[in-house]
KEPALUM-644983 format. One record per residue: y, x, z of N, C-alpha, C in turn; residue number from 1; residue in one letter. Coordinates in nm, 2 decimals. Layout:
((Y, X, Z), (Y, X, Z), (Y, X, Z), NUM, A);
...
END
This chain:
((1.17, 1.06, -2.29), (1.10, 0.93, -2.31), (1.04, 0.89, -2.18), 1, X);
((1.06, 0.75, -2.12), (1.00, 0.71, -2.01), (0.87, 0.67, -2.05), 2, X);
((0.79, 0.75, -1.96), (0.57, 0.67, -1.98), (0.56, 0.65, -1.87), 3, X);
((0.47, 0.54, -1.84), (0.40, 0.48, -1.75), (0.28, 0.48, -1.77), 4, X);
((0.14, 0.58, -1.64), (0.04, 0.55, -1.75), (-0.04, 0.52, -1.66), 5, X);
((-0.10, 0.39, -1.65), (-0.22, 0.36, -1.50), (-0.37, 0.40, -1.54), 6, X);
((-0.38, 0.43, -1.45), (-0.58, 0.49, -1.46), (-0.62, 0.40, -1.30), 7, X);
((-0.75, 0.42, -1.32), (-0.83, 0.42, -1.23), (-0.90, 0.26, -1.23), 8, X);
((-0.86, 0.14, -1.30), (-0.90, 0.02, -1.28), (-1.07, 0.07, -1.32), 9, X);
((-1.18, -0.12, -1.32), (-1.29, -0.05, -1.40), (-1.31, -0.17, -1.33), 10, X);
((-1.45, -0.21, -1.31), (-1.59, -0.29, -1.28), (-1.62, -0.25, -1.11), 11, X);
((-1.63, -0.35, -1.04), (-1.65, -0.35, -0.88), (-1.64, -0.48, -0.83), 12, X);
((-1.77, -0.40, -0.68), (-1.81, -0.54, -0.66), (-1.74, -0.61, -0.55), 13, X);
((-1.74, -0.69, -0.57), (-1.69, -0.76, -0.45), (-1.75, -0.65, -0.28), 14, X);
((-1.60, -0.69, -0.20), (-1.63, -0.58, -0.10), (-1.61, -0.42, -0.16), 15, X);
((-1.58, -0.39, -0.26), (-1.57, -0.24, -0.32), (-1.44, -0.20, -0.34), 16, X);
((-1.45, -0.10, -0.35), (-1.30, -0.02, -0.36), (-1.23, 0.05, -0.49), 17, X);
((-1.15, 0.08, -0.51), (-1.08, 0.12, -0.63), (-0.94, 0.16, -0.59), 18, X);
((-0.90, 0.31, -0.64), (-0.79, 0.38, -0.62), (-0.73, 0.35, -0.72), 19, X);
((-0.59, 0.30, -0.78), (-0.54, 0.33, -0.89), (-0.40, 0.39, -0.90), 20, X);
((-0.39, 0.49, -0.99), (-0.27, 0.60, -1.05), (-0.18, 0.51, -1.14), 21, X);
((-0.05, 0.56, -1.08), (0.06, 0.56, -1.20), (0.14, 0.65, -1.24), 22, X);
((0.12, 0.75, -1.33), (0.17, 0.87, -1.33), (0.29, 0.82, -1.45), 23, X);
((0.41, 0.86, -1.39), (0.52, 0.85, -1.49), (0.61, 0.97, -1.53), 24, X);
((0.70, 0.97, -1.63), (0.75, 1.08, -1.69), (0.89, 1.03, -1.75), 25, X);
((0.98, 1.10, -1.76), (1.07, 1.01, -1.85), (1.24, 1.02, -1.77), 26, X);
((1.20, 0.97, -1.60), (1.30, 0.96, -1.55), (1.34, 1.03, -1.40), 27, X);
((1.40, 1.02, -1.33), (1.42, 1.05, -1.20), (1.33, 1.00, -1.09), 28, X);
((1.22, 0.98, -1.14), (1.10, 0.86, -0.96), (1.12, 0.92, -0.87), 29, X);
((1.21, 0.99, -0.79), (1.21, 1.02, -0.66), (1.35, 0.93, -0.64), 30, X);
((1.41, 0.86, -0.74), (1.51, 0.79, -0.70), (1.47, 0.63, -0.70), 31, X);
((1.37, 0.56, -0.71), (1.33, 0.44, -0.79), (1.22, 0.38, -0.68), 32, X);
((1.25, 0.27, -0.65), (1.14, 0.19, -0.57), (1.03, 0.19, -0.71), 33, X);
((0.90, 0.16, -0.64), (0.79, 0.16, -0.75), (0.74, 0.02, -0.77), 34, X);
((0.71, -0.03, -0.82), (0.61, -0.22, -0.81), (0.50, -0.22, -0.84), 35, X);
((0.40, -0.28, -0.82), (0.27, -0.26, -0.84), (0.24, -0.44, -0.85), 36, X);
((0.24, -0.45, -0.99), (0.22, -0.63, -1.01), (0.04, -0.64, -1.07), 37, X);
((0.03, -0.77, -1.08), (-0.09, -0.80, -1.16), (-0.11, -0.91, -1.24), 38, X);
((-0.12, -0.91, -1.32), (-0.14, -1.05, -1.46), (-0.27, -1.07, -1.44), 39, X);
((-0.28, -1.22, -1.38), (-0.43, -1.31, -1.42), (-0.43, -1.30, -1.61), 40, X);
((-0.58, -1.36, -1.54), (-0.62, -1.41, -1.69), (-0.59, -1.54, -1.78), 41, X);
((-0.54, -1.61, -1.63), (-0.45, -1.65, -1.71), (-0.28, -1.67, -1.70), 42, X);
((-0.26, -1.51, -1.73), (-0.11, -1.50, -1.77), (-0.06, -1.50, -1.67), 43, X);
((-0.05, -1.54, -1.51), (0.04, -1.55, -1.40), (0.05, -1.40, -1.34), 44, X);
((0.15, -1.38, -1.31), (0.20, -1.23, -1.30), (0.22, -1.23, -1.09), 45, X);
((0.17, -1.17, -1.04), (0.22, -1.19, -0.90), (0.25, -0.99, -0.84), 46, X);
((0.41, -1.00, -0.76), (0.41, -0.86, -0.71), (0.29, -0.88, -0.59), 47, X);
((0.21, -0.75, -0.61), (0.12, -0.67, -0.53), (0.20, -0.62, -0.42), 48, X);
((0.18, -0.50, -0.45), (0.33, -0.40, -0.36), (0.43, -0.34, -0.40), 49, X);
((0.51, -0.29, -0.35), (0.65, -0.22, -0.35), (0.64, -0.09, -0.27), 50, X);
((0.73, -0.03, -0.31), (0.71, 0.12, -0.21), (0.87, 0.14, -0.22), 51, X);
((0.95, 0.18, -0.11), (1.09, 0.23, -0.14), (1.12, 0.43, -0.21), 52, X);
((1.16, 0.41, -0.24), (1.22, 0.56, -0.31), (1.11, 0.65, -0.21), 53, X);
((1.15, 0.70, -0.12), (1.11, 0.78, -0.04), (0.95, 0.73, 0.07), 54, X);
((0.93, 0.62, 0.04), (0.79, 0.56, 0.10), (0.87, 0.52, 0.26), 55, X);
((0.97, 0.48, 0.25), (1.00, 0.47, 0.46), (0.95, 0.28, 0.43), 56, X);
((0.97, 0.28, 0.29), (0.93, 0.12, 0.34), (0.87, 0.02, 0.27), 57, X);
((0.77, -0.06, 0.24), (0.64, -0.09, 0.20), (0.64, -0.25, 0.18), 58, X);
((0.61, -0.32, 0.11), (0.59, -0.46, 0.10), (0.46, -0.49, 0.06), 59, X);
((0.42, -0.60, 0.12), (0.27, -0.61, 0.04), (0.29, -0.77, -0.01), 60, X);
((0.22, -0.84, -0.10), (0.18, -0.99, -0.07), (0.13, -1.03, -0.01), 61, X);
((0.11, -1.16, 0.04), (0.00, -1.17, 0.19), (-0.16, -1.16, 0.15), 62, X);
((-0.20, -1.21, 0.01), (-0.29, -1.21, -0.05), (-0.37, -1.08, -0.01), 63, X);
((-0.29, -0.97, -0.03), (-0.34, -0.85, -0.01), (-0.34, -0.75, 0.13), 64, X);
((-0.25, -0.84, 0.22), (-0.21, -0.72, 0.34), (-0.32, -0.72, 0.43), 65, X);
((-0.32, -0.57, 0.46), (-0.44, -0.51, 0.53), (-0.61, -0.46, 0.46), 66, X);
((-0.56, -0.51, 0.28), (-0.65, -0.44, 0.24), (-0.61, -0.35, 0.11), 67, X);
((-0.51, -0.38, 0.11), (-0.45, -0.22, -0.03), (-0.32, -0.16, 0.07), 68, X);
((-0.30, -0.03, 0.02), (-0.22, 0.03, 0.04), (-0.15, 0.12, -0.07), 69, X);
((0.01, 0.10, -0.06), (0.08, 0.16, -0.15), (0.12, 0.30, -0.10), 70, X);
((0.14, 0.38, -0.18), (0.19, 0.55, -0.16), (0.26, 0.56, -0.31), 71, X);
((0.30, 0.71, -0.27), (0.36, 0.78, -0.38), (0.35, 0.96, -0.33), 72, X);
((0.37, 0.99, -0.45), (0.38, 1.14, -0.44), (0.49, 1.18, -0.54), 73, X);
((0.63, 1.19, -0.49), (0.74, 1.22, -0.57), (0.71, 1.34, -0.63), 74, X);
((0.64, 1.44, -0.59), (0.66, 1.57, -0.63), (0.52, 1.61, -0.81), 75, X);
((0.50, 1.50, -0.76), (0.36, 1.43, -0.89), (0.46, 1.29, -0.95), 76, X);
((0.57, 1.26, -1.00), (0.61, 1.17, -0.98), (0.50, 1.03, -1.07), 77, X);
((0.43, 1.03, -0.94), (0.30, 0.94, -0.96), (0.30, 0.85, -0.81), 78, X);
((0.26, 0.71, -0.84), (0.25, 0.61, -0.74), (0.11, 0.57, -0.70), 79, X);
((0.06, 0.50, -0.61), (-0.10, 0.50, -0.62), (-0.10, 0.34, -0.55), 80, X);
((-0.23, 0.31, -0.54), (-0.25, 0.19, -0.49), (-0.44, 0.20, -0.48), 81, X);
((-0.43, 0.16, -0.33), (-0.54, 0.21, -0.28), (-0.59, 0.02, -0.26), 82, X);
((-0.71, 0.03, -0.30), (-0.75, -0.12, -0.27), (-0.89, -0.14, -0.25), 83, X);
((-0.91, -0.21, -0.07), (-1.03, -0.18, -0.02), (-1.07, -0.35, -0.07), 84, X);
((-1.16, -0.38, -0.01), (-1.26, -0.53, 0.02), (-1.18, -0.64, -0.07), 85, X);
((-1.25, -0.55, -0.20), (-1.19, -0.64, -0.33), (-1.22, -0.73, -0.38), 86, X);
((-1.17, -0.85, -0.41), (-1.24, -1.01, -0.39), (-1.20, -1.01, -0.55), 87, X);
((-1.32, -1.13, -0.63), (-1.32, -1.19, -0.73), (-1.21, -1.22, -0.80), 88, X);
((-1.09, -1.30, -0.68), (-1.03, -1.33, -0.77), (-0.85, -1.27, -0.75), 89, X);
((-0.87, -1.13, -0.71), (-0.81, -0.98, -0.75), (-0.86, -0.93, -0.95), 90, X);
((-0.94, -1.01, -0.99), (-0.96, -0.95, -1.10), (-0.83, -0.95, -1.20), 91, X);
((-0.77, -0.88, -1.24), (-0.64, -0.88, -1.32), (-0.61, -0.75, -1.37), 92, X);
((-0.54, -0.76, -1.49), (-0.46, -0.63, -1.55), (-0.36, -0.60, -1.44), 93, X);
((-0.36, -0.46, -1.35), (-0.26, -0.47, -1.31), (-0.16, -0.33, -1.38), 94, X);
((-0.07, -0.28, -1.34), (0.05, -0.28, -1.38), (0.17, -0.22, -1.29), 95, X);
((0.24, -0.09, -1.33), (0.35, -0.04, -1.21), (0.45, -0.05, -1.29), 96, X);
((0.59, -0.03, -1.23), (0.71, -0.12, -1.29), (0.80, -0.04, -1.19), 97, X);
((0.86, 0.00, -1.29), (1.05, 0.01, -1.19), (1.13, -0.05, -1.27), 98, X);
((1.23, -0.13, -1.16), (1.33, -0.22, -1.25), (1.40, -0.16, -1.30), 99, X);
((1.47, -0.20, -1.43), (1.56, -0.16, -1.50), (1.53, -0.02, -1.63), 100, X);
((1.42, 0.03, -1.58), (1.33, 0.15, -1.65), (1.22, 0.11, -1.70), 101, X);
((1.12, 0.08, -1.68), (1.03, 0.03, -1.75), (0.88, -0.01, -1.66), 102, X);
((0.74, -0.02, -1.78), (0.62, -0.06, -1.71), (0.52, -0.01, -1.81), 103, X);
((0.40, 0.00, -1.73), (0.31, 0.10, -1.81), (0.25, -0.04, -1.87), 104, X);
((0.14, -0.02, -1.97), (0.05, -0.11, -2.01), (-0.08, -0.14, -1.92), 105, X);
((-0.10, -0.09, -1.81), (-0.20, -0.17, -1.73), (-0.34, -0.14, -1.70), 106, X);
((-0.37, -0.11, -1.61), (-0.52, -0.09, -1.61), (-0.59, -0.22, -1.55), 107, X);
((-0.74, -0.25, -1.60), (-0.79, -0.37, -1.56), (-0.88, -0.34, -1.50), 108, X);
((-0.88, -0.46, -1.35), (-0.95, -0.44, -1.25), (-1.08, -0.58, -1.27), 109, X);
((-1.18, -0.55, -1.28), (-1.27, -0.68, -1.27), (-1.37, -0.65, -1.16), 110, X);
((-1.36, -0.75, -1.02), (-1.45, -0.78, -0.92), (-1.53, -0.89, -0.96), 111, X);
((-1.63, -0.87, -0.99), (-1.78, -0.91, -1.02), (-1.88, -0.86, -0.91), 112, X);
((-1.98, -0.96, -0.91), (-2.14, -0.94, -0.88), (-2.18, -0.91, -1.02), 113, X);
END
């Protein structure tokens, strides 16, 4: 059975940080680029980052480059997403994804004062 399960979202302030996990099970992830998307509130879905199979290669949105960073740890087959000087309107469910296999239900990030 494929799971997808994100942790780590929560409440933070603007300028704060937040690490978040995708620990999955189910299938082969040392073979699978990983996605790391996010759904506003209202409903618009935008990709974050990408990581290739083996990490040699990385995509970010411009929204975000230079302040998250994507990894993986095949041998955990879990993916992370590191996100520094996190702005208000970063607040969203976000969400990891491999095409064709599936997507977890989401952890929610809200940047507030």
């Amino acid at each position: 059975q494929v799971q997808f399960v994100e942790s780590g979202g929560g409440l933070v302030q603007p300028g704060g940080s937040l690490r978040l996990s995708c620990v999955t099970s189910g299938f082969t992830f040392s073979s699978y680029a990983i996605n790391w998307y996010r759904q506003f509130p209202q409903k618009e879905r935008e990709l974050v980052a990408a990581i290739a199979s083996f990490g040699d290669n990385r995509i970010y949105a411009d929204s975000v480059k230079g302040r998250f960073t994507i990894s993986r740890d095949n041998a955990k087959s879990t993916a992370y997403l590191q996100m520094n000087n996190l702005k208000p309107e970063g607040t969203a469910v976000y969400y990891c994804n491999v095409a064709r296999i599936g997507r977890g239900q989401g952890t929610q990030v809200t940047v507030s004062s």
